[in-house]
N, C-alpha and C positions, 0 to 999 in steps of 0.2 A: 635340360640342354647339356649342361655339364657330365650328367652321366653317358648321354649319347656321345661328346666327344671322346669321353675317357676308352669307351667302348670301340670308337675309331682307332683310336692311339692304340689301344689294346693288338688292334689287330696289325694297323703297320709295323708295330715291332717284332712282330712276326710270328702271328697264334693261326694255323692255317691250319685245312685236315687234309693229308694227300693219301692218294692210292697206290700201292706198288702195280705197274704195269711193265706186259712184256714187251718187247720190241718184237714185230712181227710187220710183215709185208706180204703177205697170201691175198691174191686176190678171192674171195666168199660170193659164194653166187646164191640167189635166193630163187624159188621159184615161180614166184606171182610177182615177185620185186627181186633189182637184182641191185647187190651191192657194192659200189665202186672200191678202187684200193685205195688205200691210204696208207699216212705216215705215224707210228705210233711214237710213244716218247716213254721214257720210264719212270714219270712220275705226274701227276695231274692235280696242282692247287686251284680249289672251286670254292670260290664265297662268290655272295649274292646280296648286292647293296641295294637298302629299298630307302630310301631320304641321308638319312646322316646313320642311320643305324646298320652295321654287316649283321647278317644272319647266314650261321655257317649252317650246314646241313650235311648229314653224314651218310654217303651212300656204299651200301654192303648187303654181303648175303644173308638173308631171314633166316629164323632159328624153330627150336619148337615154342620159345620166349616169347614170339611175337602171333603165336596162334588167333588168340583171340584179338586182336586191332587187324591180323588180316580176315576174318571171318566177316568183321565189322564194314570194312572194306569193300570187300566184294558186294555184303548186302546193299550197303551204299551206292556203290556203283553200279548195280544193276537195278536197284529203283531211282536213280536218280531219272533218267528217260522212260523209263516203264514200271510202273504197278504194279508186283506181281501178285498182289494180292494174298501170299505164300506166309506162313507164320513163321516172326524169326527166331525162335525157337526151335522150331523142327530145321529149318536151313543150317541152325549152327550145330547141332549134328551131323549132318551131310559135310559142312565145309570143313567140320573139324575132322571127320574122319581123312576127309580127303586130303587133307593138309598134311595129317598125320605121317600117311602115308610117303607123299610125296618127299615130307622133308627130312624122312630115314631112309627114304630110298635115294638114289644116283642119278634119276632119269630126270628130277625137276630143279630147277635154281632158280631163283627166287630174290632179287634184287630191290630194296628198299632202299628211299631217301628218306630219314629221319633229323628231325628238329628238335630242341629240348628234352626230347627223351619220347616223342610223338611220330608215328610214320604219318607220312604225307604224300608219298608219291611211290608205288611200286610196276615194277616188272619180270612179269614170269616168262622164261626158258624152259619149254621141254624137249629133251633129245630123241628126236627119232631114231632109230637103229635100221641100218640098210642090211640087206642079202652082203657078206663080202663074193670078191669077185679076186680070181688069178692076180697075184701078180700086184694088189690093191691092198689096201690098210685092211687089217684082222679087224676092226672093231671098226668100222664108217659109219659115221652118224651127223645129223644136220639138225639144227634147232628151228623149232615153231615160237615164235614170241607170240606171247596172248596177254591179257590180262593186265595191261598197262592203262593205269589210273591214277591219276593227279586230286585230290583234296582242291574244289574251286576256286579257294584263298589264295592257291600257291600255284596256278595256271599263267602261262606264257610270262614264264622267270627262269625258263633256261633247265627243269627238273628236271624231264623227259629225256633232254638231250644228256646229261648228263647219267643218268640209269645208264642209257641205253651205251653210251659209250664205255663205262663199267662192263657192260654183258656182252660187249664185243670182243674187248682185251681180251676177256677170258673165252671167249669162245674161240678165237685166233689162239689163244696156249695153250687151249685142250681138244686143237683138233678139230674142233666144228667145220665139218666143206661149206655150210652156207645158212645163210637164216630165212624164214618163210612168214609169213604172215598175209592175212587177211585183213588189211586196215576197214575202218569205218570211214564213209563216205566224210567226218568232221577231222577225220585224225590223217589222209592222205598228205593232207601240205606238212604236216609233222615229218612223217616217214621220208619225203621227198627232201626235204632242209638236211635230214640225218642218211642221206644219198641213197635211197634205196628209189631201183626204178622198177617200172612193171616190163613184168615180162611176160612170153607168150609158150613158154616150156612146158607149162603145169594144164591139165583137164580136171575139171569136177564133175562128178558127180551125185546129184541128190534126188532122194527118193521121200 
């Protein structure tokens, strides 16, 4: 007990992790989902108290450091609901190349929540790249959010919103027009709390 309060005190006198953010007011429009405007601030203190103990958690961009726990990651989350029956071995070649890839190239970001030195909750940004157009930004491009997964230990404790609020800022400072996504029927009340609504702009098609 005395440790858990000392661990309190610790934190009131003021052990906090903040984000530098920018100040920005662009309204971002999505295409399946559309996102309202907001007010940003230029700094964001986030802890997460679970009884008498804070547990701080550090959200930032992924590295080529963190390959293997996302590789891990993705296996996880995509057997968690389905089987794929797939060896993961063979997949962590696939996911490491791809990873690789990604995270020397410009076109993917890659947003993790980490605990003790543990990721627990990420979210991937890829930028699409539009035609430009007269008269319109040389380089216009809009981000697809995918790949947002939460560790079931650390679900509806506020993770999600906070990634995601990370990958806004920065997508508001470097220009993003809008962000897209295809939510899962489990993750819509999620997207909706984090203001994004549907919209009726976008067509698919699949073959």
């Amino acid at each position: 007990m005395e440790n858990k309060k000392e661990a309190a005190a610790e934190f009131r006198r003021g052990l906090f992790f903040h984000l530098g953010l920018h100040r920005g007011g662009t309204k971002a429009f999505c295409g399946f989902w559309r996102k309202k405007e907001i007010v940003t601030d230029q700094r964001i203190i986030w802890d997460k108290r679970d009884c008498e103990v804070t547990i701080m958690e550090m959200i930032r961009l992924a590295s080529l450091d963190d390959m293997d726990k996302l590789v891990q990651m993705r296996w996880d989350f995509s057997e968690e609901d389905n089987k794929s029956g797939t060896n993961f071995e063979e997949f962590q070649l696939i996911c490491r190349a791809f990873l690789v890839n990604a995270l020397n190239g410009s076109d993917w970001k890659i947003w993790v929540a980490e605990v003790d030195g543990e990721i627990i909750s990420h979210m991937y940004l890829q930028l699409i790249h539009k035609v430009p157009r007269p008269g319109k930004s040389p380089n216009p491009y809009f981000g697809y959010v995918t790949n947002v997964y939460t560790r079931p230990s650390y679900r509806s404790k506020g993770l999600g919103t906070k990634i995601h609020q990370a990958m806004e800022h920065w997508s508001r400072e470097h220009d993003v027009e809008f962000l897209i996504l295809w939510p899962s029927t489990n993750s819509v009340n999620f997207y909706a709390r984090n203001e994004f609504t549907r919209s009726e702009e976008a067509l698919e098609k699949h073959w």
